[in-house]
C-alpha positions as CSV (number, residue, x, y, z in Angstrom):
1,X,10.7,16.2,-2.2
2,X,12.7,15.4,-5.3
3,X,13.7,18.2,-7.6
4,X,12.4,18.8,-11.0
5,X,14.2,21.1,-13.7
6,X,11.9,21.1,-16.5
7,X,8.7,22.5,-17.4
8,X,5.4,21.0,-17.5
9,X,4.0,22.5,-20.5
10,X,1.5,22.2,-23.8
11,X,-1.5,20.2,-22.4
12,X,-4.9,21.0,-21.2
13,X,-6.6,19.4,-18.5
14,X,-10.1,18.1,-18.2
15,X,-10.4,16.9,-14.8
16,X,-7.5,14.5,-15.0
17,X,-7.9,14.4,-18.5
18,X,-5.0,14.9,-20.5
19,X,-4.7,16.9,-24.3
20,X,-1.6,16.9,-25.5
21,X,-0.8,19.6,-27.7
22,X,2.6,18.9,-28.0
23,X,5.5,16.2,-27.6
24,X,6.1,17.8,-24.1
25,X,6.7,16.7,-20.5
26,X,3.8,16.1,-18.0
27,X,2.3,15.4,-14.7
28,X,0.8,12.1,-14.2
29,X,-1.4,12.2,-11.3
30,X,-2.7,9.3,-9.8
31,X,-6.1,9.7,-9.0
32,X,-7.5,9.8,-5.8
33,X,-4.2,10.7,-4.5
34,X,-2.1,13.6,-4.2
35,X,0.7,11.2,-5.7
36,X,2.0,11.6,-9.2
37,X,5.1,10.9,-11.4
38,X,6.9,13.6,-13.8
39,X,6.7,12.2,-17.6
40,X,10.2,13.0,-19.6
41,X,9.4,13.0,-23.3
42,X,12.3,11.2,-25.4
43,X,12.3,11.9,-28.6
44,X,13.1,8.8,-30.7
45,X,16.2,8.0,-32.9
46,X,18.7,5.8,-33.2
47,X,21.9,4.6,-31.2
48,X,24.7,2.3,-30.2
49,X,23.3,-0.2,-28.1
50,X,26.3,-2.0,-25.5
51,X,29.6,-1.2,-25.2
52,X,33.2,-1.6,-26.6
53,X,35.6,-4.6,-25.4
54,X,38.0,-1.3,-24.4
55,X,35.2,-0.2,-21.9
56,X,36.6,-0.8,-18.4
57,X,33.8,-3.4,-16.6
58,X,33.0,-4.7,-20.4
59,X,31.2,-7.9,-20.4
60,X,30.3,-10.3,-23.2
61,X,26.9,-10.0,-22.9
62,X,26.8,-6.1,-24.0
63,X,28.2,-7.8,-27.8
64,X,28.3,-7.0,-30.2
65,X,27.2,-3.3,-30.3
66,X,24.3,-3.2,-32.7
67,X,22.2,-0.2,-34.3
68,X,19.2,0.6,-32.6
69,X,16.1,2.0,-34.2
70,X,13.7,3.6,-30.8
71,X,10.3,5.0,-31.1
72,X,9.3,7.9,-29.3
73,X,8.0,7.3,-25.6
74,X,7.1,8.8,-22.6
75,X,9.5,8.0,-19.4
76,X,9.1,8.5,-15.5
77,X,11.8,11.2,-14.2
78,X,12.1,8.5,-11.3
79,X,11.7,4.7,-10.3
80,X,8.5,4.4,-9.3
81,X,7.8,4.7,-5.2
82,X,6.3,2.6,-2.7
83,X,3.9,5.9,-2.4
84,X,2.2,5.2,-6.1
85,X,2.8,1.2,-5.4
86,X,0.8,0.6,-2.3
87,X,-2.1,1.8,-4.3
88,X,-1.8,-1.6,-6.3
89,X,-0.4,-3.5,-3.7
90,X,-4.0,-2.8,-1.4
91,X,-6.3,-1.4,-4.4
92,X,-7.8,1.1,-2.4
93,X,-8.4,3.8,-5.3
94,X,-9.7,1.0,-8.0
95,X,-13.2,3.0,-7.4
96,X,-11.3,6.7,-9.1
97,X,-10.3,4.9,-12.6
98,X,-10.8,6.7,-15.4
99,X,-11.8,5.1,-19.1
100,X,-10.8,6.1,-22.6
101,X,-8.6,8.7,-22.4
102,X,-5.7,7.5,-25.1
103,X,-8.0,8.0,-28.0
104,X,-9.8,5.5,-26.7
105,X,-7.5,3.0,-27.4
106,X,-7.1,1.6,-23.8
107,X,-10.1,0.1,-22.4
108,X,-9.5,-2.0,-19.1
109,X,-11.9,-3.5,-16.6
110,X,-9.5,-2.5,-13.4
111,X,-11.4,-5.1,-11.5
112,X,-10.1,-7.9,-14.0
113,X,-7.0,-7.3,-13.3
114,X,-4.8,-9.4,-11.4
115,X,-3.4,-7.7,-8.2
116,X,0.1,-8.4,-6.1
117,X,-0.4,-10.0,-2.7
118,X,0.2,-8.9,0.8
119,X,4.2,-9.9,1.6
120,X,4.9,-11.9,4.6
121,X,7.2,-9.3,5.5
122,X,8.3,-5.7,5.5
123,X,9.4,-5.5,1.9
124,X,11.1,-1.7,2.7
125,X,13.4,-3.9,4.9
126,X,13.5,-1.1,7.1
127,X,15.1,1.5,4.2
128,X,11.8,3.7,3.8
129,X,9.1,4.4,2.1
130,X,8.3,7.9,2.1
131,X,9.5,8.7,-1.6
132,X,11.6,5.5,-1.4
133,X,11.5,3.1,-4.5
134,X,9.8,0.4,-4.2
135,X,11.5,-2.5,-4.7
136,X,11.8,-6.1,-4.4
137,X,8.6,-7.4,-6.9
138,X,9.2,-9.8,-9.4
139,X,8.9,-8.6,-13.3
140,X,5.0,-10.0,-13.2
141,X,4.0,-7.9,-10.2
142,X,5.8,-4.8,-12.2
143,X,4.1,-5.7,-15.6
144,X,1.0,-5.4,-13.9
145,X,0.9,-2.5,-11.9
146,X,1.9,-0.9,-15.6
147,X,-1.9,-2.4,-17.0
148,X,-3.2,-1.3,-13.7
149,X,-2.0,2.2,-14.2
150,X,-3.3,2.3,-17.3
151,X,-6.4,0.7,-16.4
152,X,-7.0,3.6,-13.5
153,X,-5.8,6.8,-16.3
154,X,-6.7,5.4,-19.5
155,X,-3.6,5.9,-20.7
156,X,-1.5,3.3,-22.1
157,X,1.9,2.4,-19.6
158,X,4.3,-0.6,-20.1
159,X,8.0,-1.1,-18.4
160,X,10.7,0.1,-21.0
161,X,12.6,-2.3,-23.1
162,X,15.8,-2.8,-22.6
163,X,16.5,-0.7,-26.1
164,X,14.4,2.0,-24.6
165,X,15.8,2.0,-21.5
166,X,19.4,2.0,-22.6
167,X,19.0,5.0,-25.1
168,X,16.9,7.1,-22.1
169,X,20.3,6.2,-19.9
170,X,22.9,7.2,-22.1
171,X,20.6,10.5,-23.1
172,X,22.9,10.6,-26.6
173,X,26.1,9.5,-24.8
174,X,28.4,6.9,-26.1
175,X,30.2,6.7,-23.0
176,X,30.5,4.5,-19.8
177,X,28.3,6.4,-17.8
178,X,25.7,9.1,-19.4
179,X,28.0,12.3,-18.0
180,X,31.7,10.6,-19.0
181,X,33.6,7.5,-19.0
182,X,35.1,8.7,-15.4
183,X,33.8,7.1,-12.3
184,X,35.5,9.5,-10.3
185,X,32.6,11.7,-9.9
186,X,29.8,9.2,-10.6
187,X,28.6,9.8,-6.7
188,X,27.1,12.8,-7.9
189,X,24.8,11.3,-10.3
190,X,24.4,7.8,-8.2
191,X,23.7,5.5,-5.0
192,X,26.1,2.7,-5.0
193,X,28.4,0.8,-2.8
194,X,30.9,3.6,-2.0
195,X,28.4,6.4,-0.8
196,X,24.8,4.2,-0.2
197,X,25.4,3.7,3.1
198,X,24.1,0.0,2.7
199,X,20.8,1.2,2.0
200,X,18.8,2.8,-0.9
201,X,17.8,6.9,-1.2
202,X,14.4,9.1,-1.6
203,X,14.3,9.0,-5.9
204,X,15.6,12.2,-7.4
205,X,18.5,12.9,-5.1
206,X,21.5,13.2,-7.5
207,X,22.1,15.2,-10.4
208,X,19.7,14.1,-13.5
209,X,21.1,12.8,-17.0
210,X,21.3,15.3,-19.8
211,X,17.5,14.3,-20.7
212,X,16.1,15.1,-17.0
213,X,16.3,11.6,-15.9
214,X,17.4,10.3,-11.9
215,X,18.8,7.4,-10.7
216,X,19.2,5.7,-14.0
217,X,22.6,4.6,-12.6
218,X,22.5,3.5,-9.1
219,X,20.0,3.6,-6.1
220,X,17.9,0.4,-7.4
221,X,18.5,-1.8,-10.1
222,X,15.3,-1.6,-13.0
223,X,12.9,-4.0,-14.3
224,X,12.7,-4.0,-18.2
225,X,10.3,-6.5,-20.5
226,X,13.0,-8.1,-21.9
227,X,14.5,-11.6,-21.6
228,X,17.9,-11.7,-20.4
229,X,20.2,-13.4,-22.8
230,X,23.8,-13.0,-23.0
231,X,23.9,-13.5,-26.8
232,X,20.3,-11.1,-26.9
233,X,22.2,-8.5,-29.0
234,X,22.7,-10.2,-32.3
235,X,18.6,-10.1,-33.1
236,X,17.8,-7.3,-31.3
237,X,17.9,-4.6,-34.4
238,X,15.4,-6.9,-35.6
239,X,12.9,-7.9,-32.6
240,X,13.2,-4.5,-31.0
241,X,12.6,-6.5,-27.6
242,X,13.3,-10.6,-26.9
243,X,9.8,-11.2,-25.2
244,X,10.2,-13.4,-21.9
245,X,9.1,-16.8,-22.8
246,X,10.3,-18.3,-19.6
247,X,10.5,-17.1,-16.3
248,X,13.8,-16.8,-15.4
249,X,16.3,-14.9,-16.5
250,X,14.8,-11.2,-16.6
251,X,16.9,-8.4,-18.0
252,X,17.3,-5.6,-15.5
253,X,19.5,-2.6,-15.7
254,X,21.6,0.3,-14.1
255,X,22.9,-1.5,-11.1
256,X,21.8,-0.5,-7.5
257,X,22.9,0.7,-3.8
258,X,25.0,-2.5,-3.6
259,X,26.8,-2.7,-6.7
260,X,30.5,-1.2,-7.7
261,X,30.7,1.4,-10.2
262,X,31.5,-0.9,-13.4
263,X,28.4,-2.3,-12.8
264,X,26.1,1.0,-13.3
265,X,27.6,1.9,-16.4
266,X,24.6,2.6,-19.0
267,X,25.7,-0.7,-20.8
268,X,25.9,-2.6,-17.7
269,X,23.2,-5.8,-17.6
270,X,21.9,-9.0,-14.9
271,X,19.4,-10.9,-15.0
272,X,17.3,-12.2,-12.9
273,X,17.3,-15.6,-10.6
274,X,15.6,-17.9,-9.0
275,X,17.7,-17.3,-5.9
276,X,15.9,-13.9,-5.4
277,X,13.1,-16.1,-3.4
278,X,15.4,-17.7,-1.7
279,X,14.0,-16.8,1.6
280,X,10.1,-16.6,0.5
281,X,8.6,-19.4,2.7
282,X,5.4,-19.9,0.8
283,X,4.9,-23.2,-1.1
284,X,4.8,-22.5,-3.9
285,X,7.0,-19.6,-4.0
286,X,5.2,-16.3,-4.5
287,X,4.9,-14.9,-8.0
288,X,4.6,-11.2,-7.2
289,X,7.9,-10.5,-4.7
290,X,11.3,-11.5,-4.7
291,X,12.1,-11.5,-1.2
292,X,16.4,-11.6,-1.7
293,X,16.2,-9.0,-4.1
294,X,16.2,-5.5,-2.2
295,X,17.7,-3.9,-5.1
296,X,15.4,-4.0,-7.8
297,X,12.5,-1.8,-9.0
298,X,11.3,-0.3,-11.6
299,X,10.0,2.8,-13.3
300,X,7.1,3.1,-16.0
301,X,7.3,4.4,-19.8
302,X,4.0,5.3,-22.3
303,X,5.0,5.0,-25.7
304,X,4.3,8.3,-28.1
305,X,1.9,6.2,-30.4
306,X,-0.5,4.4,-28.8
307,X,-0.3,0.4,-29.8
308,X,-3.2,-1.8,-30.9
309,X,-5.7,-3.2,-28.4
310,X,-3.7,-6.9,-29.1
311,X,-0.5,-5.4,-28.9
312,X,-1.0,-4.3,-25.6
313,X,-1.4,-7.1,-23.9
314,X,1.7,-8.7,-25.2
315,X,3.4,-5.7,-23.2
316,X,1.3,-7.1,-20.4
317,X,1.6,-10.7,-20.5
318,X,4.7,-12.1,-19.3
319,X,6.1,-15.3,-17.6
């Protein structure tokens, strides 16, 4: 089991109701299960987002740095497993959702909502899946085992933006990598080509980032809402996220088991392609799993302030 080195403190449970009485950490249990995920509170602020053309592994597409206003949010100590993803994948606890518990500002039918199919093949690959990551959906399937989620706790989840998820990787760094520029000891924060073994780890192996966070670089590449454009940074400051209005290309971030180092740097970003179905022999291709793409994943983040009913599901509706 993966190691935890915070508290879980200031809330009150009701069942699996959750009070919060303060902008704390906490358990979210999935219910029905004895599965859960550890919450990281990070407090919002504002920050560099990209990097500098002096940053060994620079690319054009992390320019121009820009000044980044972040909200306040929730954020999963670790990428989400296949133990809390099967749940969606075969819906088996849909009958233990709970209703209403954000203020009553989340209100889902869970049998409305649109669930991943069985893959063709072992998605795992063989890797794990006992506290493995689950990997290998497509951005839909991810999107929607966030409204799921939400649907089943009454809480409100989402996949981070790629603003969000770049200021919960550095953890108030400016650097190349959340603990320094230097790669040299970057194994003992990450999975990546020189010590993965050609394979991906249990989550929560490695030393955390300074805000309590694994994996952010290394072990699987993660899902974020955003559309990948090279040039993305120059509205950013003012859109706070570039919403996918076309399938392909996805932005995803921290690199994976397969990657060199330059490419987990917190700055580091890819996007998605239609090549990651390159093997999928359904007609049409499917739209939940990416059967080429064994190194992406995702985790989940709830924002602090809970959005509007209508705002919601443009977090949830995607290409």
């Amino acid at each position: 089991m993966y190691r935890f080195k915070f508290l879980v403190t200031g809330f009150l449970f009701l069942g699996f109701h959750l009070v919060f009485a303060q902008k704390e950490a906490y358990r979210l249990e999935l219910p029905g299960t004895t599965q859960a995920l550890e919450m990281v509170f990070i407090k919002g602020g504002n920050f560099q987002i990209g990097s500098p053309s002096s940053e060994k592994g620079h690319q054009r597409d992390e320019s121009p740095q820009s000044n980044i206003e972040v909200a306040s949010f929730w954020m999963a100590s670790t990428e989400t497993t296949w133990n809390l993803y099967q749940h969606f994948v075969d819906r088996d606890i849909d009958g233990e959702s709970l209703q209403k518990k954000d203020q009553d500002l989340v209100d889902l039918d869970i049998d409305a909502i649109s669930g991943a199919t069985t893959p063709y093949v072992d998605m795992s690959f063989g890797m794990g899946t006992d506290d493995y990551p689950a990997i290998g959906m497509t951005q839909k399937a991810a999107v929607q085992f966030c409204k799921w989620l939400s649907a089943l706790t009454g809480n409100f989840y989402r996949l981070p933006t790629e603003a969000e998820w770049e200021y919960a990787c550095r953890a108030g760094s400016q650097t190349a990598y959340s603990h320094s520029d230097d790669a040299s000891d970057l194994e003992l924060y990450a999975w990546f080509e020189e010590n993965s073994n050609g394979k991906y780890h249990k989550v929560g192996q490695k030393k955390p980032n300074a805000w309590g966070l694994y994996d952010m670089h290394g072990n699987i590449a993660e899902w974020t809402l955003d559309q990948y454009e090279i040039e993305a940074y120059k509205k950013l400051a003012k859109v706070k996220w570039n919403k996918p209005l076309k399938t392909y290309p996805k932005s995803v971030r921290g690199g994976s088991w397969i990657d060199s180092a330059e490419k987990l740097r917190s700055a580091a970003r890819r996007g998605s392609d239609p090549q990651w179905k390159m093997r999928d022999p359904q007609i049409p291709k499917s739209e939940w799993w990416h059967t080429d793409a064994p190194f992406v994943g995702f985790r989940i983040v709830r924002p602090y302030q809970t959005p509007s009913k209508k705002e919601q599901e443009l977090y949830w509706t995607t290409k």
